[in-house]
Structures are given as C-alpha cells and as structure tokens.
C-alpha positions in Angstrom: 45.7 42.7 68.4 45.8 40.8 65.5 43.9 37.5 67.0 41.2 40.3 67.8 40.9 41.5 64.2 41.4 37.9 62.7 38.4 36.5 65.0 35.9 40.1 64.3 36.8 38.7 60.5 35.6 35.3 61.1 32.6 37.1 63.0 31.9 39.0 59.8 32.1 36.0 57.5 29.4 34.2 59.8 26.7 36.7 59.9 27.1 37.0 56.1 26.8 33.7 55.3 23.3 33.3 58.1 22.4 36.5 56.3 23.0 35.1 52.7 21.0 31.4 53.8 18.1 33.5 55.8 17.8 35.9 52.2 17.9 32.4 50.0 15.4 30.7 52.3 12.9 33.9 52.2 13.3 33.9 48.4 12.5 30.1 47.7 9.2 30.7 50.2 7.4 33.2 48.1 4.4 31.4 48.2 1.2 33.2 49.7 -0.1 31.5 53.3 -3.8 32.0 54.8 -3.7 31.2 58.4 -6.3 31.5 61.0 -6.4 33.9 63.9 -9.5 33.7 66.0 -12.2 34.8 63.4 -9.5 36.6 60.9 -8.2 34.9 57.8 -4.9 36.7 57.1 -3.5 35.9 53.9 -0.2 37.1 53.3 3.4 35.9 51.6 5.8 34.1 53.4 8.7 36.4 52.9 6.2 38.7 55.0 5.3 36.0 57.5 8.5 34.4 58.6 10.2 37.7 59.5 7.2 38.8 61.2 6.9 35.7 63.0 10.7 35.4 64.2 10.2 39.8 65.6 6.9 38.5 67.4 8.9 35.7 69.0 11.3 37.4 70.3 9.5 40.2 71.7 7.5 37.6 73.4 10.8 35.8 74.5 12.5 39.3 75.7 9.4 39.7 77.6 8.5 36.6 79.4 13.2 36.2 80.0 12.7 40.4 81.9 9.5 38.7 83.6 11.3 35.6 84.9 14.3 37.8 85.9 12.1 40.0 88.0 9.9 37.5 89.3 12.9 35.0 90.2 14.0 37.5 92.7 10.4 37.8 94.9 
C-alpha cells in the first residue's frame, strides 16, 4: 500500500514538473508566427500554435494507430 501511494507521488511530481517546463517553454515563445497553408497566411502567436499543433498531431496519430489496428487484421 504504501509503495503504491509513494510511486502515485513520484507520478504527481513528474507531470508537474513536464507541466511547469511545457508552461515556461510557451511563455519564452510569445513571439507571433505567419505560416503558409495552401493560399492562407495564418498569423498567429506561438503559445497558440504549439498547443494547436501537438492536439492536431495526435488526433492524426490516434487516427491513422485505430486505422492500422483495423486494417492489420484484413
């Protein structure tokens, strides 16, 4: 019992220290980006973009991992 509670601790302390570098990283990237998409110019901050980026790539992951796992049966 208390191994369990002593590793959910260590657990706890991890994802708040990834959580406290992702929030440091987003902050020192405030800068505003223009990128290209198709004929679009989309101009937006990077605290915006590299949030957006990381949900876009994994739903596209999620996708294409349920795809394979389907398709790896036929």
């Amino acid at each position: 019992m208390k191994d369990q509670k002593s590793r959910m601790k260590s657990r706890h302390w991890g994802i708040a220290a990834l959580a406290t570098l992702c929030l440091i990283l987003l902050i020192q990237n405030a800068q505003v980006v223009s990128f290209n998409v198709f004929f679009w110019k989309i101009s937006m901050s990077r605290i915006i973009a590299f949030p957006l980026l990381v949900l876009v790539g994994g739903f596209i992951g999620y996708v294409l991992g349920r795809y394979a796992k389907y398709g790896a049966g036929r």
